[in-house]
C-alpha positions as CSV (number, residue, x, y, z in Angstrom):
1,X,-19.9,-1.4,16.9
2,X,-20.5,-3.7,14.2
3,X,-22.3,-3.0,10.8
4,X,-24.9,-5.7,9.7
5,X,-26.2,-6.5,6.0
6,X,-25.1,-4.1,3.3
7,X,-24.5,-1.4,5.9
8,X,-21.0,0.5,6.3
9,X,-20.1,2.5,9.5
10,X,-17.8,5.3,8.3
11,X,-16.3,8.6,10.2
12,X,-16.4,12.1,8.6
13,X,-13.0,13.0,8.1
14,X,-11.8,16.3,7.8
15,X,-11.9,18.1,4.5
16,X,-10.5,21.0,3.0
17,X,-13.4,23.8,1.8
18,X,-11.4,24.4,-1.4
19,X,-9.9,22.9,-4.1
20,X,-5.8,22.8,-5.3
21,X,-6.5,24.9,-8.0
22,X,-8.6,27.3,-6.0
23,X,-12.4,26.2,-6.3
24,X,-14.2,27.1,-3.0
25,X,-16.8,24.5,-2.0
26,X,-19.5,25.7,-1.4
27,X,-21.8,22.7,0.4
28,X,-19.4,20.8,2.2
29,X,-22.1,18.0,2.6
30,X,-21.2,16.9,-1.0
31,X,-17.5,16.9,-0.7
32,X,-16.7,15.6,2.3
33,X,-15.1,11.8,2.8
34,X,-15.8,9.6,4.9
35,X,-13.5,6.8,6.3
36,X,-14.5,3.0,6.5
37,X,-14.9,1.8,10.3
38,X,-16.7,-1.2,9.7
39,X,-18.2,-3.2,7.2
40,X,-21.5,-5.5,6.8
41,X,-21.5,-9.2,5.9
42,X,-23.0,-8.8,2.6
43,X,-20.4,-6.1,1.3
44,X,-17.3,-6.7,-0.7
45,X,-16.5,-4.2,-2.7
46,X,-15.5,-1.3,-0.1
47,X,-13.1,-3.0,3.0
48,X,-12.4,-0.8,6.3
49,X,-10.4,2.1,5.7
50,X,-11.0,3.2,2.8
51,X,-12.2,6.5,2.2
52,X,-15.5,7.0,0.7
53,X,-17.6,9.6,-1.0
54,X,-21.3,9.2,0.0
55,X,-25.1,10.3,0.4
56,X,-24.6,12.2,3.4
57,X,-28.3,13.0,3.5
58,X,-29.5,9.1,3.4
59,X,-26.1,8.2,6.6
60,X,-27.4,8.2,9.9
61,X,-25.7,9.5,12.7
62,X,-24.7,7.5,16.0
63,X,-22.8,8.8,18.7
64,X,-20.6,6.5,21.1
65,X,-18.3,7.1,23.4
66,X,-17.7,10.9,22.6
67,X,-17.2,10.0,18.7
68,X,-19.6,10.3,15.9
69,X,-20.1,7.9,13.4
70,X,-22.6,7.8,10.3
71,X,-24.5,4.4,9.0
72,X,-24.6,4.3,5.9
73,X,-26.6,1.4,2.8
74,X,-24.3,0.4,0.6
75,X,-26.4,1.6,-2.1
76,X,-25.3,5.3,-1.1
77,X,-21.6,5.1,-1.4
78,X,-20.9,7.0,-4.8
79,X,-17.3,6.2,-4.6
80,X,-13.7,4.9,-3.1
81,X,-10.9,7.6,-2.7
């Protein structure tokens, strides 16, 4: 699968539900990373695998070949990890 335009493929990784210190999460949609797959021609400033924090409500979700992955517009990564 390749990503086109500002666009960034990414899988969910795994996350913990709390925090070192002790802080349970309590909506795991805001917390969880995501790993760079692939990236669009037009993006430079995030490069495949790194691990991102994003919009998981604006990602949308393909599945291929048993795995999920999540689309997501550069304009709704919040941050690198």
């Amino acid at each position: 699968m390749k990503a086109v335009g500002k666009n960034v493929i990414v899988k969910m990784e795994k996350q913990e539900d709390t925090t070192t210190g002790g802080i349970i999460y309590k909506d795991q949609s805001l917390v969880t990373l995501a790993q760079v797959i692939a990236i669009g021609e037009d993006v430079n400033s995030v490069a495949v695998g790194d691990n991102l924090v994003i919009n998981w409500r604006a990602a949308n979700q393909v599945k291929l070949r048993d795995a999920e992955y999540h689309i997501v517009h550069l304009d709704h990564v919040y941050a690198i990890v």
